[in-house]
C-alpha positions as CSV (number, residue, x, y, z in Angstrom):
1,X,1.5,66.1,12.6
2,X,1.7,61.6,13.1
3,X,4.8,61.3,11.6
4,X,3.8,57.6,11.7
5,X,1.6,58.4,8.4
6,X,2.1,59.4,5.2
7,X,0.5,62.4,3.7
8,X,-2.5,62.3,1.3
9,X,0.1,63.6,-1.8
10,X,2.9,61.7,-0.5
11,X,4.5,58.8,-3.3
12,X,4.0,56.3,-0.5
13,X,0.4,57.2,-0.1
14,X,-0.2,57.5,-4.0
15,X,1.3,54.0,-4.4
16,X,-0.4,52.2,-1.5
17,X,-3.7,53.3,-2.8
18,X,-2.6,51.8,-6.5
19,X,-1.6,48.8,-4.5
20,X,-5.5,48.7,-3.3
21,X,-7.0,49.5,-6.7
22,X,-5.7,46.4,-8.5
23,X,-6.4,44.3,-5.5
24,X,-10.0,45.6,-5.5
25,X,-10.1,45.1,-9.6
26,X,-8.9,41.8,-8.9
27,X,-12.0,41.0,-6.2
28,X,-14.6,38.7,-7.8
29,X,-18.3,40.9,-7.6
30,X,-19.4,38.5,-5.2
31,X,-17.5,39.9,-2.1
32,X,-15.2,36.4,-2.3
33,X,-11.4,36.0,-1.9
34,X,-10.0,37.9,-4.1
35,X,-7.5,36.1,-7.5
36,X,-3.7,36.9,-6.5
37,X,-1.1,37.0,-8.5
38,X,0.2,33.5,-9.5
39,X,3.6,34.5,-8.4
40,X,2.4,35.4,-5.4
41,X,0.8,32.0,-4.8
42,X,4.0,30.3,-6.2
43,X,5.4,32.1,-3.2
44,X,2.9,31.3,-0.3
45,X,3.2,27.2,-1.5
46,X,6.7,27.3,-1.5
47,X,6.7,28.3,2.1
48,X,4.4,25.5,3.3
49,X,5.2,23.0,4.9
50,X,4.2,19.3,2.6
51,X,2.4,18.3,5.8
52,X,0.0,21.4,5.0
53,X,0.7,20.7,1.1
54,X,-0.9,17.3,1.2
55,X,-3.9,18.1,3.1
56,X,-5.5,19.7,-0.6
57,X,-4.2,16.4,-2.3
58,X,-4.9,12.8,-2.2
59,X,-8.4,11.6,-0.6
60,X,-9.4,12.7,3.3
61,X,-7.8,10.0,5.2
62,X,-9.7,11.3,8.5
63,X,-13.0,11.3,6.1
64,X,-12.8,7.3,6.6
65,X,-13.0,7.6,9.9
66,X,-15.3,10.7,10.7
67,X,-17.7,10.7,7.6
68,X,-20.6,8.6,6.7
69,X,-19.0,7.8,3.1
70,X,-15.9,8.2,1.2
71,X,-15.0,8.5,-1.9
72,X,-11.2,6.9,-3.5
73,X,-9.0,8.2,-5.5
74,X,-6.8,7.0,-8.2
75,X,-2.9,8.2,-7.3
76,X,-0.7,8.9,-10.4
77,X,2.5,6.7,-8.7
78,X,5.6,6.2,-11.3
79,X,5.5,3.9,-14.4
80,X,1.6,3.6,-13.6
81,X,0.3,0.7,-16.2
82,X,-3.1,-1.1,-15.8
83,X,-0.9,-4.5,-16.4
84,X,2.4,-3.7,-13.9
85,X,1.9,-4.9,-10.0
86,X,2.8,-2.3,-7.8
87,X,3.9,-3.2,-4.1
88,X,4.6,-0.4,-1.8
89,X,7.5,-1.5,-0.2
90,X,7.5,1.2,2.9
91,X,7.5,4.7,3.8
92,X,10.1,7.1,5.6
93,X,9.6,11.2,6.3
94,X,7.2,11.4,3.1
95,X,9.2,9.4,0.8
96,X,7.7,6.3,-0.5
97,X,9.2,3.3,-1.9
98,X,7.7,1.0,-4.8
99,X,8.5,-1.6,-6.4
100,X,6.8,-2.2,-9.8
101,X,6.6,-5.7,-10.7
102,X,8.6,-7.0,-7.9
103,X,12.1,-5.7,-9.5
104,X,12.0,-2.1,-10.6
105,X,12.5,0.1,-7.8
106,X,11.6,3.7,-7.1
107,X,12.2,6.8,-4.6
108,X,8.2,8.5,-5.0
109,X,7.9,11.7,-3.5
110,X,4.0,12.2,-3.7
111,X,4.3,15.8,-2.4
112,X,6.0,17.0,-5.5
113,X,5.5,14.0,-7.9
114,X,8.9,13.4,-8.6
115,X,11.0,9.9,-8.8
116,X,13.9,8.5,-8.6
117,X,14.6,5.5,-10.2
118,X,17.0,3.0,-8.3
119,X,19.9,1.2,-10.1
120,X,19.0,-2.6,-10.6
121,X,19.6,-5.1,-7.8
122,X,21.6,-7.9,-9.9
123,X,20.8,-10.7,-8.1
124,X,22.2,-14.3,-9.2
125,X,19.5,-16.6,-7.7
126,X,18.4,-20.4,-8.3
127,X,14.5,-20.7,-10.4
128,X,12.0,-20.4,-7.9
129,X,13.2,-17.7,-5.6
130,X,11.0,-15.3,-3.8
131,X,11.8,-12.2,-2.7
132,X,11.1,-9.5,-0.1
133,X,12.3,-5.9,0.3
134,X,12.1,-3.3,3.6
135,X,12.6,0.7,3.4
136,X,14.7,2.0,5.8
137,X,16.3,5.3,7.2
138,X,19.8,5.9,9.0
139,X,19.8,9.1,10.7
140,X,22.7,9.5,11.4
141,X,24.0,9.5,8.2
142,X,20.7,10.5,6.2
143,X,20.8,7.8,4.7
144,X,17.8,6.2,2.8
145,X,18.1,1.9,2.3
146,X,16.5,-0.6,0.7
147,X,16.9,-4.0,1.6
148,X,16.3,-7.2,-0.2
149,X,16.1,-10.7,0.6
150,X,16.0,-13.3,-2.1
151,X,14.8,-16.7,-0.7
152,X,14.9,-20.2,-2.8
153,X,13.7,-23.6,-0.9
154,X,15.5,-26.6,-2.0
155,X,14.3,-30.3,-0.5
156,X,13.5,-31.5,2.8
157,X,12.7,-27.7,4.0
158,X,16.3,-26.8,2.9
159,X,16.4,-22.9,2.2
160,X,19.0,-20.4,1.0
161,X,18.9,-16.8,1.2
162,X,20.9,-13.4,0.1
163,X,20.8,-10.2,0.9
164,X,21.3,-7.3,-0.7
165,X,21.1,-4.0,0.8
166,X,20.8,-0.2,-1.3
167,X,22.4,3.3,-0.3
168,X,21.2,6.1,-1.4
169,X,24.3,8.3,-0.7
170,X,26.5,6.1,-2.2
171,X,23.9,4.9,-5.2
172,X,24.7,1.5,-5.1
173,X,23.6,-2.4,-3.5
174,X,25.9,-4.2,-1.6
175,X,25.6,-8.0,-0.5
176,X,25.4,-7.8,3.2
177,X,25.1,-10.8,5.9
178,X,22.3,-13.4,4.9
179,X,19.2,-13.4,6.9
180,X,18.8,-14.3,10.4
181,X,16.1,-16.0,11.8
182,X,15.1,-18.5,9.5
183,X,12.4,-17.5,6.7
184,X,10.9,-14.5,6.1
185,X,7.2,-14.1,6.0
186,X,6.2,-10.9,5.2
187,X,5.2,-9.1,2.5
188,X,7.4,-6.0,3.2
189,X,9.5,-5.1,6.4
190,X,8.6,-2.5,9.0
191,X,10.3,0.2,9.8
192,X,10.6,1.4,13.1
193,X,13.0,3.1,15.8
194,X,15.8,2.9,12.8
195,X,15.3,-0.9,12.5
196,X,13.4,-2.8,10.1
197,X,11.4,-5.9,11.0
198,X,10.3,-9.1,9.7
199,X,8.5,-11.5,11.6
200,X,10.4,-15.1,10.5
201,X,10.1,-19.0,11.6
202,X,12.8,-21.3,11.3
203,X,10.3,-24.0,11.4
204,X,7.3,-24.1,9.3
205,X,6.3,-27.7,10.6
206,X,3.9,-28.9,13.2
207,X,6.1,-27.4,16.3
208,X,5.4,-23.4,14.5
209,X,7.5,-20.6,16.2
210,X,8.0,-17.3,14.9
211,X,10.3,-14.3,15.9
212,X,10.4,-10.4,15.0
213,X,14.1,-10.3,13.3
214,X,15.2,-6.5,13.4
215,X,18.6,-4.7,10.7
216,X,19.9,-2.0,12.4
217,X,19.8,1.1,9.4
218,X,23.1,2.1,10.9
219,X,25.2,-0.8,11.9
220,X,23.3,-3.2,9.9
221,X,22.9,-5.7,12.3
222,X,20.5,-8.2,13.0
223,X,18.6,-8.4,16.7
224,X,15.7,-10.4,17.6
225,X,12.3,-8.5,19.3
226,X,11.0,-10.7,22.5
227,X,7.4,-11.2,21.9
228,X,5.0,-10.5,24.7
229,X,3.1,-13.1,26.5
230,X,0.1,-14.0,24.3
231,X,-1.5,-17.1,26.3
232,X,-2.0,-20.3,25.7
233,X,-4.7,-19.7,23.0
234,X,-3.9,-20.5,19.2
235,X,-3.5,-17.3,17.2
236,X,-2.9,-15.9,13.5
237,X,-0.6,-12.9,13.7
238,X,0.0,-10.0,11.7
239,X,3.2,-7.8,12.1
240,X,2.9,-3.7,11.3
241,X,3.5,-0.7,12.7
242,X,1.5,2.1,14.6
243,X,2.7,5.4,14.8
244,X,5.8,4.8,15.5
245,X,5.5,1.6,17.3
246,X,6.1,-1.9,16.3
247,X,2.4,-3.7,17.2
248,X,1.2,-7.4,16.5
249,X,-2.5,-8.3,15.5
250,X,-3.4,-11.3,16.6
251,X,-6.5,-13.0,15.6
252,X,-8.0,-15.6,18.0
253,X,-10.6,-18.2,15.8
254,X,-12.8,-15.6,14.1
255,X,-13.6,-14.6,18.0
256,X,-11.6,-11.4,18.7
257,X,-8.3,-10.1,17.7
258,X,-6.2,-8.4,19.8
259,X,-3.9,-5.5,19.3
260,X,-0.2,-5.2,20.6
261,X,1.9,-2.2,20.8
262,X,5.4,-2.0,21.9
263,X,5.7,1.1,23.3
264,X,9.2,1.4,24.6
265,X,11.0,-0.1,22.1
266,X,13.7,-2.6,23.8
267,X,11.9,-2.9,27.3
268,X,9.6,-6.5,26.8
269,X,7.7,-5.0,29.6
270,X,6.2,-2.3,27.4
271,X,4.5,-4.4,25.1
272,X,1.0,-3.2,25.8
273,X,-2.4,-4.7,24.6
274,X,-4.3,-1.8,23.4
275,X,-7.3,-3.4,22.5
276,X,-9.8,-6.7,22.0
277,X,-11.4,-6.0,18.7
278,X,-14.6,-8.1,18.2
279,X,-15.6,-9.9,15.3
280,X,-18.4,-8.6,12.7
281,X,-20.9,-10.3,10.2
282,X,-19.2,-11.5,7.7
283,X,-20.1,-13.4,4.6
284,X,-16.8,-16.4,4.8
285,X,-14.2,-16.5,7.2
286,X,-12.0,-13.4,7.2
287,X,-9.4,-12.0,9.7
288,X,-8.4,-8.6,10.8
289,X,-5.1,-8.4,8.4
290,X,-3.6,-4.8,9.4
291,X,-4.1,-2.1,12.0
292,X,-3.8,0.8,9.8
293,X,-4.1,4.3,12.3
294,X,-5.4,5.6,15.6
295,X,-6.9,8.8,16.1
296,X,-6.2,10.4,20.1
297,X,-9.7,9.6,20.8
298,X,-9.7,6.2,21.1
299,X,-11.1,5.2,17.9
300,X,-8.8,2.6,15.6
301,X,-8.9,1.7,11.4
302,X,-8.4,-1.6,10.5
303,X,-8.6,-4.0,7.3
304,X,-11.3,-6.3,7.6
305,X,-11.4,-8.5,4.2
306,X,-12.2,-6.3,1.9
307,X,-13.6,-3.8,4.1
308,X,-12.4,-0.7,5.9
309,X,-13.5,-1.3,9.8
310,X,-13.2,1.2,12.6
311,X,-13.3,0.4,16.0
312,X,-13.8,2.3,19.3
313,X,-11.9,1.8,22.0
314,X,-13.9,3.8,24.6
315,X,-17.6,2.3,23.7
316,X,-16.6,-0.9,22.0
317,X,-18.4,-0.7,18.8
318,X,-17.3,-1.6,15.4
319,X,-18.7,-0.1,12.2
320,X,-17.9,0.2,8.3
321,X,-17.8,3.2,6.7
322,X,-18.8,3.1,3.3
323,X,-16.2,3.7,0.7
324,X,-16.8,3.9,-3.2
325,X,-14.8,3.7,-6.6
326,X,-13.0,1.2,-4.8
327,X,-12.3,-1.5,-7.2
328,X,-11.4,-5.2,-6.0
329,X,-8.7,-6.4,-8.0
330,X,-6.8,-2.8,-6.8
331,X,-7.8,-3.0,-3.1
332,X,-4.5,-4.4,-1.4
333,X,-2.7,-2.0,-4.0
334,X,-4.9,0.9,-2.8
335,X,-4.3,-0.8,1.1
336,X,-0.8,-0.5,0.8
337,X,-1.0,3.4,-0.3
338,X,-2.9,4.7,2.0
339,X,-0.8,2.8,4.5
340,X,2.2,4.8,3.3
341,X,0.4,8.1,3.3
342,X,-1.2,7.3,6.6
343,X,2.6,7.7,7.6
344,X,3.2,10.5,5.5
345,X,0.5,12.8,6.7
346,X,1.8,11.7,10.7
347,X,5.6,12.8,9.8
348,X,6.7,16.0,11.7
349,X,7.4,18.9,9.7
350,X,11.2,18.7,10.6
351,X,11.7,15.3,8.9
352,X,10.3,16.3,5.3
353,X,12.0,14.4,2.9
354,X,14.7,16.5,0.4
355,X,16.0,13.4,-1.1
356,X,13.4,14.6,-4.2
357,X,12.6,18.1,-4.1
């Protein structure tokens, strides 16, 4: 006798073939999947990875580059009101940080929903300030920060600025050295190869220059990024990041725009022009304003106005893919989401977030 098998009146053999009777009662008539057990499927999600998780969540981000239409989706994002601004301040391993009208700050894990609230900054600053915050991560320590630089101008072009910067292992700001490089002029800094980045002018006259001032998440130092040769032409510029690469978009006259990618970061050499994107029809004068992702084949998203515009590297053509519940007054809100989960659904299963289970 197959050892191997158990007998027809064996326990084993009488409980397996209970086992199959209440998976077979449990079988919809139609031949589908059959309904497990919700404990069960509390037990296959747990063992997911979020990457997997947040592909049944959220709208298609590959739909707006693959499919003939999309429809957006409204994301349920803490403290949610119809009369609060919400700025995505960055994104780091599936965390995202917001800040809801430009002083409460939050840790948003979209995977699981949950928040985290961040202690106030209490800043001291003169009327008119402005301010600007980057979301960082220090390795080494695991070691989620926030930074944020408070700005006044005073006459003549005079400016003062502080910087605070946040901890989330110790829970707490602490004033740091103030800003180097002048004035800040972006919306949010961009985090990349354990540095954030800001591109900054210490002249906003006739004679314009402007430099990429990096903080170090770990040492928190300042550095300055050398640019790569542009040309003599007259530009608008845009600062992001790509992957995980630093790039600059830089729009020529409403002619082309060009896309730079630093791909070794550190090495001037590597900057790399990935692409000459041409202009489309247009109603007014608009400029490419972000480079948002790029698939392996070739083919790039970018904002466009208030249009979605993907380009193809390979065969040169542009096209708009239709999008719909997209409402205007929320677009740069919804821009600056799908940004962040644009990063999120690139991280690598070994650098989920745990900061908010």
């Amino acid at each position: 006798m197959d050892s191997g098998r158990d007998s027809p009146n064996s326990s084993a053999h009488r409980q397996s073939k209970k086992n199959k009777a209440a998976l077979e009662a449990q079988a919809p008539v139609n031949g589908g999947i059959p309904c497990l057990p919700e404990e069960i499927v509390v037990e296959i999600l747990a063992r997911l990875p979020v990457k997997s998780l947040l592909k049944f969540r959220h709208c298609s981000v590959m739909s707006l580059m693959q499919e003939p239409s999309t429809d957006a989706c409204s994301i349920d994002y803490p403290k949610k009101h119809p009369k609060k601004a919400v700025w995505v301040v960055g994104s780091c391993n599936g965390l995202i940080c917001l800040a809801i009208n430009e002083k409460d700050l939050f840790f948003w894990n979209p995977s699981t929903r949950k928040s985290k609230k961040l202690p106030p900054v209490n800043v001291n600053v003169k009327r008119g300030f402005y301010n600007i915050y980057g979301f960082g991560y220090n390795e080494c320590d695991d070691d989620y920060k926030v930074v944020g630089i408070f700005c006044v101008f005073g006459n003549a072009g005079a400016y003062e600025s502080m910087v605070k910067i946040y901890s989330s292992k110790i829970n707490s700001w602490k004033r740091m050295e103030d800003f180097k490089g002048g004035v800040p002029l972006d919306d949010s800094g961009k985090f990349a190869c354990g540095k954030l980045h800001w591109s900054a002018s210490r002249n906003l006259g006739f004679h314009f220059r402007w430099d990429i001032v990096s903080l170090d998440m770990e040492s928190e130092v300042y550095g300055i990024v050398e640019q790569p040769n542009y040309g003599e032409r007259e530009f608008d510029s845009t600062l992001g990041v790509l992957g995980e690469c630093i790039c600059i978009l830089c729009n020529y006259q409403y002619i082309n725009a060009d896309l730079w990618v630093l791909k070794e970061y550190g090495v001037k050499e590597s900057w790399t022009k990935v692409a000459t994107i041409p202009y489309v029809d247009a109603p007014g004068k608009l400029l490419y304003s972000k480079a948002l992702f790029m698939l392996q084949n070739g083919e790039l998203l970018l904002v466009f106005g208030m249009h979605f515009i993907v380009y193809n590297l390979e065969d040169n053509s542009v096209r708009i893919p239709d999008t719909s519940n997209l409402i205007s007054r929320l677009f740069w809100k919804g821009i600056s989401i799908l940004r962040a989960l644009f990063h999120l659904l690139q991280m690598k299963d070994k650098g989920e977030s745990q900061l908010i289970a």
